[in-house]
N, C-alpha and C positions, 0 to 999 in steps of 0.2 A: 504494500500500500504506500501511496506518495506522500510524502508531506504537504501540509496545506498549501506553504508556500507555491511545492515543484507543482501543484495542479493550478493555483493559480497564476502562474506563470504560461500556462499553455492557456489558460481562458485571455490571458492580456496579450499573448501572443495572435489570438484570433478576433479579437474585439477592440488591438488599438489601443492597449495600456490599462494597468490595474482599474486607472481613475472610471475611464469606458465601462468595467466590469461592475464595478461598485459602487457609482455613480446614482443616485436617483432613490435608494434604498430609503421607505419610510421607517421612522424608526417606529420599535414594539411599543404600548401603549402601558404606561406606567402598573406596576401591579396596585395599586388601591384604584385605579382608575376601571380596572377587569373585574375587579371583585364587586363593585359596585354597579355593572351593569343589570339592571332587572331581569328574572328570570323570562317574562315574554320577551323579552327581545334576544335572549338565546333561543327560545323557544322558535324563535323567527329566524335566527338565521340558520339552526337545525335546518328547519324546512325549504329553507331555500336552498342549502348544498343539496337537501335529497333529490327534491325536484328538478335542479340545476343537472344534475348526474344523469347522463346519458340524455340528455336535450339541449335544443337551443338555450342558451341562457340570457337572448335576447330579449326569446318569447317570455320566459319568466320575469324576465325583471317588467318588460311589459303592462304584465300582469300583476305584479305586484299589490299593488290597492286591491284589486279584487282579492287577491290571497290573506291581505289581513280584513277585508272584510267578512269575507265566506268563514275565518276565522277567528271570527270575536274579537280580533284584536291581540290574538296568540296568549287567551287568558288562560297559565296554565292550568286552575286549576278543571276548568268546562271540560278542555280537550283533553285534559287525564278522563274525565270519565264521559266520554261523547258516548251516549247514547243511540242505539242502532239509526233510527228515525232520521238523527241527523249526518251522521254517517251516510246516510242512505241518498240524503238530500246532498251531502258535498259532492258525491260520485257525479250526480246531475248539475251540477253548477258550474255554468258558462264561467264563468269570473276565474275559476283556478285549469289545473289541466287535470281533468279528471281521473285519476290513476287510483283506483282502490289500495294497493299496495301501499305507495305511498303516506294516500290519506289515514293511512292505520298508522303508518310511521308518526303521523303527526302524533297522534293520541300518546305511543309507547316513548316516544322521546318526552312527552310533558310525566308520563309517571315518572321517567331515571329524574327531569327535573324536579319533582315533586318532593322525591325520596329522601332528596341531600339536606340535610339538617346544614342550618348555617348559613344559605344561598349557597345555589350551583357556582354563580362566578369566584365567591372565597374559595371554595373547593377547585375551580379550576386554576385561576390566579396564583394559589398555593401550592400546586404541583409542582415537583421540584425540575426543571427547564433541563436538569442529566437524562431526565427518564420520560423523556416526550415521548417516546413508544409506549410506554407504562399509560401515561395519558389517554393514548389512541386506542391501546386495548382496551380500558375500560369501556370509553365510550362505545364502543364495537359490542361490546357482550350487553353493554345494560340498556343501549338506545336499540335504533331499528335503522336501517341504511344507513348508517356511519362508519364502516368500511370503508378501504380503501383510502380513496383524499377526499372525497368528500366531508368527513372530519378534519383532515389538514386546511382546506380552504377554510372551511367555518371559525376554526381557531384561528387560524391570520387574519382574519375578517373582522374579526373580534379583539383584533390586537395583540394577540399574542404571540412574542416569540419563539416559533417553529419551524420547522421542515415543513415542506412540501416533493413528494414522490412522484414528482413528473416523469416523462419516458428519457429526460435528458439526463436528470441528475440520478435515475435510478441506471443509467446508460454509463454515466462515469463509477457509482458503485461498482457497477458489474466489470468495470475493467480495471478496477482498483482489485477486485476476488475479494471484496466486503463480501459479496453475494451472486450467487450465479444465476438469479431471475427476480424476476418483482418479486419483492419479499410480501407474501401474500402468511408466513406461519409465524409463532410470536419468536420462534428462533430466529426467522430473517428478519424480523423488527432490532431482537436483543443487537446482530450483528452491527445493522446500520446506526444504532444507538451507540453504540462501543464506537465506530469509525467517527460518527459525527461529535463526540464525546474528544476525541484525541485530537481532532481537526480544533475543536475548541480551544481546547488546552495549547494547544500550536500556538494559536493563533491570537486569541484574545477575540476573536470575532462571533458573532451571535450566530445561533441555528440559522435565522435569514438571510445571513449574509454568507455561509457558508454554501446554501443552499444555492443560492445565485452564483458565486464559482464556480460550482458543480457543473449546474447547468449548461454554464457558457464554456466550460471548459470540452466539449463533446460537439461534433458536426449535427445539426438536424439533421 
């Protein structure tokens, strides 16, 4: 595996200097600033990576207003317990994209938000930023389509400093031998946590910023 530096040295070698690669990076959003976000409005951007996942996400953002309307406003506690009737009515509702799967996701992601004693955001905001795999697993086992990056987008959305497992920076893992395919098991998570763990400690540089080397360091 390379050092931070030797990989970012091949991303500024193809993008025109470090400044090029690292340039434009917003920074992560303070942790009492994450912990204090309302639980509907994770609730809301939950729904948005799911729905986002595998669609336009022009169409969605679109759509939006009608997605917090059809959804009360993403009040956790209704869509923990949406009763079939209206379950039944969002399937039919012009305003969102009618995906039953989904719309169930909404419900199971408002119970894991429900469950967390203390607010969901101090619980996520307190996670320790070594074990953002740790992070992604949980939400993977207790939500409903948070797999994948669909969770990583919703946490950088959210402000938080993370990774994101795009086909490019999971392209430079795999030619680093962190990992020899999307790490889809929590052993391939544990690896890319370790790699991006060491990369840190190199470097001094946040998971986001790492992650953006990564990426730019590989051909599309």
């Amino acid at each position: 595996m390379r050092t931070f530096d030797e990989i970012l040295e091949i991303a500024a070698q193809r993008k025109g200097g470090a400044d090029a690669v690292l340039g434009g990076i917003a920074p992560a959003a303070a942790t009492e600033n994450i912990a204090a976000v309302a639980d509907d409005r994770w609730l809301a951007e939950m729904t948005r990576a799911v729905f986002q996942a595998g669609f336009n996400w022009d169409v969605i953002d679109k759509k939006w207003p009608g997605f917090e309307a059809a959804f009360d406003g993403f009040d956790v506690a209704r869509c923990a317990f949406m009763p079939e009737d209206w379950f039944e009515e969002l399937t039919q509702d012009t305003r969102i994209v009618r995906n039953g799967k989904k719309i169930r996701a909404v419900q199971v992601n408002a119970q894991l938000i429900q469950s967390v004693e203390g607010g969901f955001g101090a619980k996520v905001a307190g996670w320790p930023r070594e074990d953002f795999a740790g992070l992604l697993l949980w939400l993977g086992k207790g939500g409903s389509h948070m797999s994948g990056t669909s969770a990583q987008y919703m946490l950088r959305k959210m402000g938080l400093d993370g990774y994101v497992l795009g086909k490019d920076v999971v392209g430079r893992l795999i030619a680093e031998g962190v990992i020899d395919k999307p790490p889809t098991s929590q052993k391939g998570m544990q690896a890319v946590q370790g790699a991006f763990n060491a990369w840190a400690d190199q470097s001094g540089r946040s998971p986001k910023e790492i992650s953006r080397v990564l990426a730019q360091s590989i051909d599309a």
